[in-house]
PAGUTOR-401169 format. One record per residue (C-alpha): residue in one letter; chain; x, y, z. Coordinates in Angstrom, 2 decimals. Example, Ala and Ser with C-alpha at 12.3 -4.5 7.8 and 13.67 -1.06 7.14 Angstrom:
BEGIN
{A, A, {12.30, -4.50, 7.80}},
{S, A, {13.67, -1.06, 7.14}},
This chain:
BEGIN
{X, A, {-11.55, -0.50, -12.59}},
{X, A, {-10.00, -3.99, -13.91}},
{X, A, {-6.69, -4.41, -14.11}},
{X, A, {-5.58, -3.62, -17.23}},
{X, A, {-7.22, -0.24, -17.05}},
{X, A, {-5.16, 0.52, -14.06}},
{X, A, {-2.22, -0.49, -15.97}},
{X, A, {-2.88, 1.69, -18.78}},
{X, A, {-2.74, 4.45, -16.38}},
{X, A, {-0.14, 3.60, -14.68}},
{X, A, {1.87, 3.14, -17.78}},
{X, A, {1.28, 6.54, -18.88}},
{X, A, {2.44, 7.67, -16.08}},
{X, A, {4.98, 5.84, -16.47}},
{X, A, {5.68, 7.40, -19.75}},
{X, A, {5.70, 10.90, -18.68}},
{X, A, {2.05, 11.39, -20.24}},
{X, A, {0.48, 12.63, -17.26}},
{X, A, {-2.52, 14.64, -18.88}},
{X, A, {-4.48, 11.72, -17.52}},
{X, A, {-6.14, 12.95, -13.94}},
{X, A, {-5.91, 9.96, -11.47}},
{X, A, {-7.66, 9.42, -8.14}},
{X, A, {-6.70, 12.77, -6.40}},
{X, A, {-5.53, 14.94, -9.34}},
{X, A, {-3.71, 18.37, -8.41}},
{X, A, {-6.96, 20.45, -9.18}},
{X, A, {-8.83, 18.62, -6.54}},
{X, A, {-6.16, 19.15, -4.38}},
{X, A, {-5.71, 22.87, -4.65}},
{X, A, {-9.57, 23.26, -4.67}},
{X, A, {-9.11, 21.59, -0.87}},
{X, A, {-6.38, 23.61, 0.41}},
{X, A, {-2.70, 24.08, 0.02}},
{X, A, {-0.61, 21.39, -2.26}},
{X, A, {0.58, 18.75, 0.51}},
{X, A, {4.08, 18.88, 1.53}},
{X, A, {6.60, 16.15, 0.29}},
{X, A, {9.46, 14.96, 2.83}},
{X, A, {11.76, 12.94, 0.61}},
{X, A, {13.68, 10.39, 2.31}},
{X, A, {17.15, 8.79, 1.38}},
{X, A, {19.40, 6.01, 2.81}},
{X, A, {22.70, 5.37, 1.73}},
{X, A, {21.90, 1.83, -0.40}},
{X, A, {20.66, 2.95, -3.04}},
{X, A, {21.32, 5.74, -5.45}},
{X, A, {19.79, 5.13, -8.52}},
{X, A, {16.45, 7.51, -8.10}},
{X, A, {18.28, 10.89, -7.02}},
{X, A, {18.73, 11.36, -10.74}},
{X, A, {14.91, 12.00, -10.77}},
{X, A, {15.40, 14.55, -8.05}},
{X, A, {17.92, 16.49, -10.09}},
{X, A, {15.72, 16.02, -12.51}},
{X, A, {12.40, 17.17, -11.13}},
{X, A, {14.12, 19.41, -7.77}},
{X, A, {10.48, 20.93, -7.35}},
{X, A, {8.98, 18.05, -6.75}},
{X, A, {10.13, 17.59, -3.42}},
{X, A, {9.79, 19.69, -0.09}},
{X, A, {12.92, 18.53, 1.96}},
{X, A, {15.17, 16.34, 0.94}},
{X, A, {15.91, 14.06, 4.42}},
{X, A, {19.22, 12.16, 4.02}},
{X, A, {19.82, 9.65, 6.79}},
{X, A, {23.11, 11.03, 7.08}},
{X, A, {23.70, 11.55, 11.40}},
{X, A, {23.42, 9.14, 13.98}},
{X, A, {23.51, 9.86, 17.82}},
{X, A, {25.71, 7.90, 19.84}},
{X, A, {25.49, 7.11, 23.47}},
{X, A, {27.72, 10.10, 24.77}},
{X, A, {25.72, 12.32, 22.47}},
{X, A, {28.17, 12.72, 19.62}},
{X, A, {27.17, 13.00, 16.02}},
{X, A, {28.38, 10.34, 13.58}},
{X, A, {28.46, 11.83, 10.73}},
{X, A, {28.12, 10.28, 7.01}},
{X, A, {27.32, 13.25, 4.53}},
{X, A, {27.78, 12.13, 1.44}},
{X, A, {29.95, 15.41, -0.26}},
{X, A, {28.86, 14.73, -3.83}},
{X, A, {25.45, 14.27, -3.39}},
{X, A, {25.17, 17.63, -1.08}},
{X, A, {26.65, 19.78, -3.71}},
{X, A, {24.01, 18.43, -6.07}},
{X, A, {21.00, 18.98, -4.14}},
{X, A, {22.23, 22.34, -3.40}},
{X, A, {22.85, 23.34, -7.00}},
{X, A, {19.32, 22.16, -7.44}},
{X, A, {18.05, 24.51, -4.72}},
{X, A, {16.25, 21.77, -2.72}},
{X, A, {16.25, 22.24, 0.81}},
{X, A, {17.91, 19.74, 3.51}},
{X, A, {16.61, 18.38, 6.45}},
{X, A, {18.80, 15.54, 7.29}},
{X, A, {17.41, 12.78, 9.25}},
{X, A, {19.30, 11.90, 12.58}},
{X, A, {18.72, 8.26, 14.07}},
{X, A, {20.05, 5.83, 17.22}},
{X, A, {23.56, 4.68, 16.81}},
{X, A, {22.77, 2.98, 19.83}},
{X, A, {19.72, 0.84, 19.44}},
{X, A, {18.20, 2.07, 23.01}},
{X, A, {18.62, 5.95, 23.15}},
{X, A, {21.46, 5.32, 25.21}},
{X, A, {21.89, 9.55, 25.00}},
{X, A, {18.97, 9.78, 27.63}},
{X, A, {20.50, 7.71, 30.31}},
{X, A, {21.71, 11.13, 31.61}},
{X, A, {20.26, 14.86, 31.58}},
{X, A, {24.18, 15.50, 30.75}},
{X, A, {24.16, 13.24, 27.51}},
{X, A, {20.77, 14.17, 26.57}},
{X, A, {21.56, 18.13, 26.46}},
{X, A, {24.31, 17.59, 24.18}},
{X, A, {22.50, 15.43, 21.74}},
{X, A, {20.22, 18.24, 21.47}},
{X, A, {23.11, 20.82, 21.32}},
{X, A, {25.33, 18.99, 18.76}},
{X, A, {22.47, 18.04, 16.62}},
{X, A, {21.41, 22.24, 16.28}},
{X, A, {25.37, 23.28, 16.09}},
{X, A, {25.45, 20.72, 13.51}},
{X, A, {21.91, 22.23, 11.55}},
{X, A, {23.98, 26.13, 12.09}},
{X, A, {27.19, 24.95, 10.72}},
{X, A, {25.76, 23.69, 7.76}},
{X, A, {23.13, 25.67, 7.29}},
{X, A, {20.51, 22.85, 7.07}},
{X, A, {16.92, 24.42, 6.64}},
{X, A, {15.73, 21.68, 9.74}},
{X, A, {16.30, 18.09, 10.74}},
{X, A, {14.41, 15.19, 11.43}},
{X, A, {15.01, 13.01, 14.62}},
{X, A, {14.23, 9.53, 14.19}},
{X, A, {14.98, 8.02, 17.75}},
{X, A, {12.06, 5.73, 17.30}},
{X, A, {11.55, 5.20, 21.54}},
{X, A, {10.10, 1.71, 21.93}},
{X, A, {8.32, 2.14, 24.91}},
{X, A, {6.45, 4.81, 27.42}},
{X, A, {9.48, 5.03, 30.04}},
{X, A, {11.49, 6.99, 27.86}},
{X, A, {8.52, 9.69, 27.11}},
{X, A, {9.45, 12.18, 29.37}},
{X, A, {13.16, 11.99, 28.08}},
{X, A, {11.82, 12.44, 24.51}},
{X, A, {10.24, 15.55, 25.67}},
{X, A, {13.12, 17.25, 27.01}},
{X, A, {14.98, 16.88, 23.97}},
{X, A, {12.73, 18.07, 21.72}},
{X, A, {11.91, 20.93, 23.90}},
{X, A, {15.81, 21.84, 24.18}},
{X, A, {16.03, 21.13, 20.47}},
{X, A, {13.69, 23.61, 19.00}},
{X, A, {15.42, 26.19, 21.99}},
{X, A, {18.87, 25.80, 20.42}},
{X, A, {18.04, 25.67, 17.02}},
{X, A, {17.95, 28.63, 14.60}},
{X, A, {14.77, 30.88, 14.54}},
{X, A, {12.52, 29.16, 11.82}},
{X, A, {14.21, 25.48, 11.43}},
{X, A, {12.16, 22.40, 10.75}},
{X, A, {11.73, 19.64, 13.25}},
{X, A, {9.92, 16.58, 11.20}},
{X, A, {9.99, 13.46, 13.84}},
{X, A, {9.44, 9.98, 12.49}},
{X, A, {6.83, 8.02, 14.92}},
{X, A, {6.25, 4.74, 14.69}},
{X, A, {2.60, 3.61, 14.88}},
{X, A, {1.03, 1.83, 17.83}},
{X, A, {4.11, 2.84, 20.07}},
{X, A, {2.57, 2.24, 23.11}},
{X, A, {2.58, 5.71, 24.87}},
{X, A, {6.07, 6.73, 23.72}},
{X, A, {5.03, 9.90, 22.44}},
{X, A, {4.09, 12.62, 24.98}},
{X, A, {1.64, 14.16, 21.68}},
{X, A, {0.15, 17.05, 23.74}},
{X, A, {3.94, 18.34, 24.95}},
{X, A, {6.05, 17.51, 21.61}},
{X, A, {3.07, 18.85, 19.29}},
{X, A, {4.10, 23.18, 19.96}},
{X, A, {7.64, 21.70, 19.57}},
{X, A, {7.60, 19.50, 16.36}},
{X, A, {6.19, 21.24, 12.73}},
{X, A, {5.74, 17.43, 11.51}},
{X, A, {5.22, 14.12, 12.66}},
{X, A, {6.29, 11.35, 9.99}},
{X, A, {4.28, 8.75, 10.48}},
{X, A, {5.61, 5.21, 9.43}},
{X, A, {2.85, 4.02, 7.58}},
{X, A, {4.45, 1.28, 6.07}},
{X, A, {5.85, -2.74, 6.70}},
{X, A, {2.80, -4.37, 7.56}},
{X, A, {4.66, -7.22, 5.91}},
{X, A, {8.09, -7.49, 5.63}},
{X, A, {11.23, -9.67, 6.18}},
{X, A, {10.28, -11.85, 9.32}},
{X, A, {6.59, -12.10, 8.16}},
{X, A, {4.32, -14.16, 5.88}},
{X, A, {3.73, -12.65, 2.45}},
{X, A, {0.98, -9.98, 2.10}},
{X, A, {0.62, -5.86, 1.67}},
{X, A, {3.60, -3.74, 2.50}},
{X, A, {0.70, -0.50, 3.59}},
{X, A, {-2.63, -2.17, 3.06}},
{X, A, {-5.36, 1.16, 2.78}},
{X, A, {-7.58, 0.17, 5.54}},
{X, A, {-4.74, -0.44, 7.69}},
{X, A, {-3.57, 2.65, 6.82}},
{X, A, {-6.90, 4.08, 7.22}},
{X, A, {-6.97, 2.79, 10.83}},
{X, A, {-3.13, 3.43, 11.62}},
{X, A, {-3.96, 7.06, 11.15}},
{X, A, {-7.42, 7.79, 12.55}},
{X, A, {-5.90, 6.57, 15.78}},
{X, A, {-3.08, 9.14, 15.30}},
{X, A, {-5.82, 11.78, 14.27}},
{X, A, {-7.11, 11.60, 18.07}},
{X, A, {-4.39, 13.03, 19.13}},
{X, A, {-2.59, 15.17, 16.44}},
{X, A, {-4.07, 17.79, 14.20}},
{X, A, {-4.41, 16.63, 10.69}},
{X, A, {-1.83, 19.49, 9.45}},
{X, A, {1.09, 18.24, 11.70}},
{X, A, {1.11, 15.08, 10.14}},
{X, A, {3.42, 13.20, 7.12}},
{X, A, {1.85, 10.26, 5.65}},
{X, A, {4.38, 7.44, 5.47}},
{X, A, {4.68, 6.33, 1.46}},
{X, A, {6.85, 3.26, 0.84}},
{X, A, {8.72, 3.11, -2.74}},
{X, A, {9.17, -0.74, -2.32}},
{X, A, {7.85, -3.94, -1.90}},
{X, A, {8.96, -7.28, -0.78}},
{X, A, {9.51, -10.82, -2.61}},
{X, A, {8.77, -14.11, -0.47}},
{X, A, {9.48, -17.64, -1.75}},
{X, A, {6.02, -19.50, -1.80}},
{X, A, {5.06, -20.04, 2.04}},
{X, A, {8.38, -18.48, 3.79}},
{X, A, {9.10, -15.75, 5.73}},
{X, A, {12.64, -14.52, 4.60}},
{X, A, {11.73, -11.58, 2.01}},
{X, A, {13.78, -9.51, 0.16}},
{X, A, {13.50, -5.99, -0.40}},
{X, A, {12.45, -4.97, -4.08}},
{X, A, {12.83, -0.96, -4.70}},
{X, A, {10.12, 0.66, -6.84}},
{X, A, {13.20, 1.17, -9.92}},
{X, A, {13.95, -2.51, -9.78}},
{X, A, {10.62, -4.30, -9.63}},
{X, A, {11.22, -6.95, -12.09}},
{X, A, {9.68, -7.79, -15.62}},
{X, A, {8.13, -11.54, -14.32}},
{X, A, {6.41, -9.15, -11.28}},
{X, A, {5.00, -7.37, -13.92}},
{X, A, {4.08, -9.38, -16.15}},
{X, A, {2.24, -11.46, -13.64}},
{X, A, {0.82, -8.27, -11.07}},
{X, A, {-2.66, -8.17, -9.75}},
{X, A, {-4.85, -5.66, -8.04}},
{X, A, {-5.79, -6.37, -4.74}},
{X, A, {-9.11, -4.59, -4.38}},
{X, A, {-9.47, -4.83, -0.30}},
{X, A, {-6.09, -3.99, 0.59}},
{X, A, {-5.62, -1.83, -2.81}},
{X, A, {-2.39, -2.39, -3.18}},
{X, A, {-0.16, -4.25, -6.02}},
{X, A, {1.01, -8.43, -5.66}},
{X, A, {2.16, -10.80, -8.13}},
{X, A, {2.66, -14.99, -7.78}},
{X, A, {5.21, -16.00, -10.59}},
{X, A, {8.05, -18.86, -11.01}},
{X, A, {11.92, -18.57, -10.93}},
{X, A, {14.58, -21.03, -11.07}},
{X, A, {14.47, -21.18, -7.31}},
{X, A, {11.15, -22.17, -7.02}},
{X, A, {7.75, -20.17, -7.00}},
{X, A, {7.90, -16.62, -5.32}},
{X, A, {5.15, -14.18, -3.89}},
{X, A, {5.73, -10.53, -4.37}},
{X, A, {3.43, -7.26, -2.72}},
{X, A, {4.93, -3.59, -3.80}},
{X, A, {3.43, -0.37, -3.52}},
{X, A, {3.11, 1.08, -7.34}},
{X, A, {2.39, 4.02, -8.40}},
{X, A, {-1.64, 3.50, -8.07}},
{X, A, {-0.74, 2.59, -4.49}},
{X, A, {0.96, 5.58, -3.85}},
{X, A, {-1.62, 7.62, -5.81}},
{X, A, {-4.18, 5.91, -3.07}},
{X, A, {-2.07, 7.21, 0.06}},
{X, A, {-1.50, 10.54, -1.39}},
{X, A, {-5.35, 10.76, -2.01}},
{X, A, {-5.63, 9.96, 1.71}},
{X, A, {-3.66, 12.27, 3.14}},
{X, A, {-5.55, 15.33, 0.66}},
{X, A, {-8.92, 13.73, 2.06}},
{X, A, {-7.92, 14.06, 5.84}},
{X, A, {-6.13, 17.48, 4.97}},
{X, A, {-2.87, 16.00, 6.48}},
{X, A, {0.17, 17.97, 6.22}},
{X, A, {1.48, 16.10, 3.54}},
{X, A, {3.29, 12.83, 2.89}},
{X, A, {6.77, 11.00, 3.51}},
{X, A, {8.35, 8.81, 0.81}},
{X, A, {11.08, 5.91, 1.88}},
{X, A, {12.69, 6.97, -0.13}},
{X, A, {14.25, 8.18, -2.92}},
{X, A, {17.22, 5.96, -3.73}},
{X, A, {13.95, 3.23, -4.99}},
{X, A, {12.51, 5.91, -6.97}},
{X, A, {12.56, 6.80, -10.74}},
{X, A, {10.97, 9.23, -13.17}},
{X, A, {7.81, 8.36, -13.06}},
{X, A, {7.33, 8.51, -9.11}},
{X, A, {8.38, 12.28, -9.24}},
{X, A, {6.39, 12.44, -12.16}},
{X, A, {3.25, 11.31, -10.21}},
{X, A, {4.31, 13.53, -7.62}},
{X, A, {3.87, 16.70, -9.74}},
{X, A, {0.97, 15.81, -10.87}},
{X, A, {-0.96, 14.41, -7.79}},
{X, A, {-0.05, 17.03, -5.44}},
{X, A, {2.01, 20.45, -7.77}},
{X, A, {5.10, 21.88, -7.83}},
{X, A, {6.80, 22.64, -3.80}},
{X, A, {7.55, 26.49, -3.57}},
C-alpha cells in the first residue's frame, strides 16, 4: 500500500472513523481466541494522554503507573500521584503499579534479609491499597543475580493476596538473567521490552523495527508460552540532527506538523521516518504511528501472545485508544 493510502487510514483513525478494518481488525481477533490483554504504562513526564484513558477506561487492562521504587534496604519509595488515582478509580480501571530499582544494581539482593522485605513491603503495599497486582521492573543485567530474582518472585506471589497480578518487564537478550522455567508458575505476564532499537546514544533508524521484533520474540517463544507474554508497544519516536547521535524523545501526542508533513513508510522495517529542515539544521526523525502499532498488535494476535504493553500513556491521545478498541475490543 503507498503511502498516502496508509495515511488515509491512519487519518481516519485519527478522526475517530474507525469503521475502516486495518491489518488485524477485532473480528479476526476474536475469531483466533480471546481479545489480547492491554497493560498500559505511565511515567510521571507526561500527562497529556490520560485524558484518553478517562475517556476510553475500557480500553485498557491495567493501568501500570511507575509509581514505587525499591531501595537498597528494601524500602518502598513511594510517588502515587493522589489526583490521578482517584481518577482511574472513578473510571473503574484496575491498577497494577509498576515497581523499579532505586538503586541502579538491585542493591535489595545483596542480602536474603533485604531481599525478603522487598518482597514483603512491595505485597503489604499491593494489600493496603488494594492494588489488583504489580509489576516488578528490576531489569537484572546479568546471569549472577538469577537465582536472587527467583527468590523474590517466588516469596512475592507467597505474600501477596490470593489472585494478584505479577506482570515482570524483561529486557530482551539479557544474557541468562531470567531463570524462565522457575519464574514462569510464579509470574501471569512477562512484558517484554520490545522497543529502543534506536534511541538517544545511537545513530538514527527504527525505534521497534518488525523483523527485529519478529526475531526479539521468537527467541523469547523458546522458552515462554505464547500466553504469558506482553508485547512491548512504544508510543514514541526519536528526532536526530542529520548524522548525530544525541536524539530527543518525541511522544506519539506531540509528533510535529514538519514530521508529518514530510513522513515516509519504511517497507522493511515497517515502521514510520521523516528527513525535514529546522532552523537548527536538517533533522532525522523514526516514530512508531499508529500503522506501526497496528503491525505489533497484529503480531502478538498471530503468535496468540498474551497481549501487548504500551510505553505509555502520558504520549498517547484519542486516536491510540481509539485504535486500541478497534484492533483488539473492549477489556472486561
Amino acid at each position: 500500500m503507498a503511502w498516502a493510502g496508509r495515511a488515509a487510514i491512519l487519518a481516519g483513525l485519527a478522526g475517530g472513523l474507525i469503521g475502516i478494518a486495518p491489518v488485524g481488525s477485532v473480528d479476526e481477533a476474536q475469531a483466533a481466541g480471546p481479545p489480547l490483554q492491554v497493560v498500559g504504562f505511565w511515567a510521571s513526564d507526561a500527562t497529556a494522554g490520560l485524558n484518553g484513558l478517562y475517556k476510553y477506561p475500557r480500553a485498557i487492562t491495567w493501568f501500570t503507573p511507575l509509581w514505587y521504587s525499591a531501595d537498597a534496604a528494601g524500602g518502598l519509595i513511594n510517588r502515587v500521584d493522589l489526583s490521578i488515582l482517584k481518577k482511574v478509580r472513578a473510571a473503574h480501571i484496575p491498577i497494577t503499579p509498576s515497581v523499579n530499582d532505586e538503586t541502579g544494581r538491585q542493591a535489595f539482593f545483596d542480602s536474603p534479609r533485604t531481599m525478603l522485605d522487598t518482597a514483603r513491603n512491595i505485597a503489604d503495599m499491593v494489600k493496603q491499597e488494594h492494588f489488583q497486582g504489580v509489576n516488578i521492573d528490576f531489569e537484572p543485567p546479568q546471569n549472577r543475580l538469577s537465582p536472587q530474582l527467583t527468590a523474590f518472585t517466588v516469596d512475592l506471589r507467597d505474600f501477596l493476596p490470593k489472585g494478584s497480578v505479577i506482570t515482570m518487564s524483561v529486557v530482551p537478550n539479557s544474557g541468562g538473567a531470567y531463570d524462565w522455567s522457575k519464574l514462569i508458575p510464579e509470574v501471569n505476564q512477562f512484558v517484554l521490552m520490545t522497543y529502543d532499537e534506536h534511541d538517544d546514544g545511537s545513530y538514527a533508524g527504527p525505534v521497534a523495527a518488525t523483523p527485529w521484533v519478529q526475531n526479539l520474540l521468537a527467541r523469547t517463544l523458546k522458552f515462554v508460552p505464547a500466553n504469558k507474554i506482553d508485547l512491548g508497544v512504544a508510543v514514541y519516536g526519536y528526532i536526530w540532527p542529520k548524522g548525530s547521535t544525541v536524539a530527543k524523545t518525541v511522544p506519539y501526542n506531540a509528533v510535529s506538523s514538519a514530521m508529518r508533513t514530510h513522513a515516509k513508510w519504511d517497507t522493511r522495517d515497517q515502521e514510520t521516518y521523516a528527513v525535514f529542515s529546522t532552523i537548527t539544521g536538517p533533522k532525522i526523525a523514526w516514530w512508531e504511528s499508529l500503522e506501526g502499532m497496528n503491525q505489533k498488535i497484529h503480531l502478538a494476535q498471530e503468535n496468540h501472545l498474551a497481549g501487548v504493553a504500551l510505553w505509555h500513556l502520558g504520549y498517547a491521545n484519542d486516536s491510540v485508544y481509539q485504535m486500541l478498541l478497534h484492533q483488539i475490543g473492549t477489556q472486561p
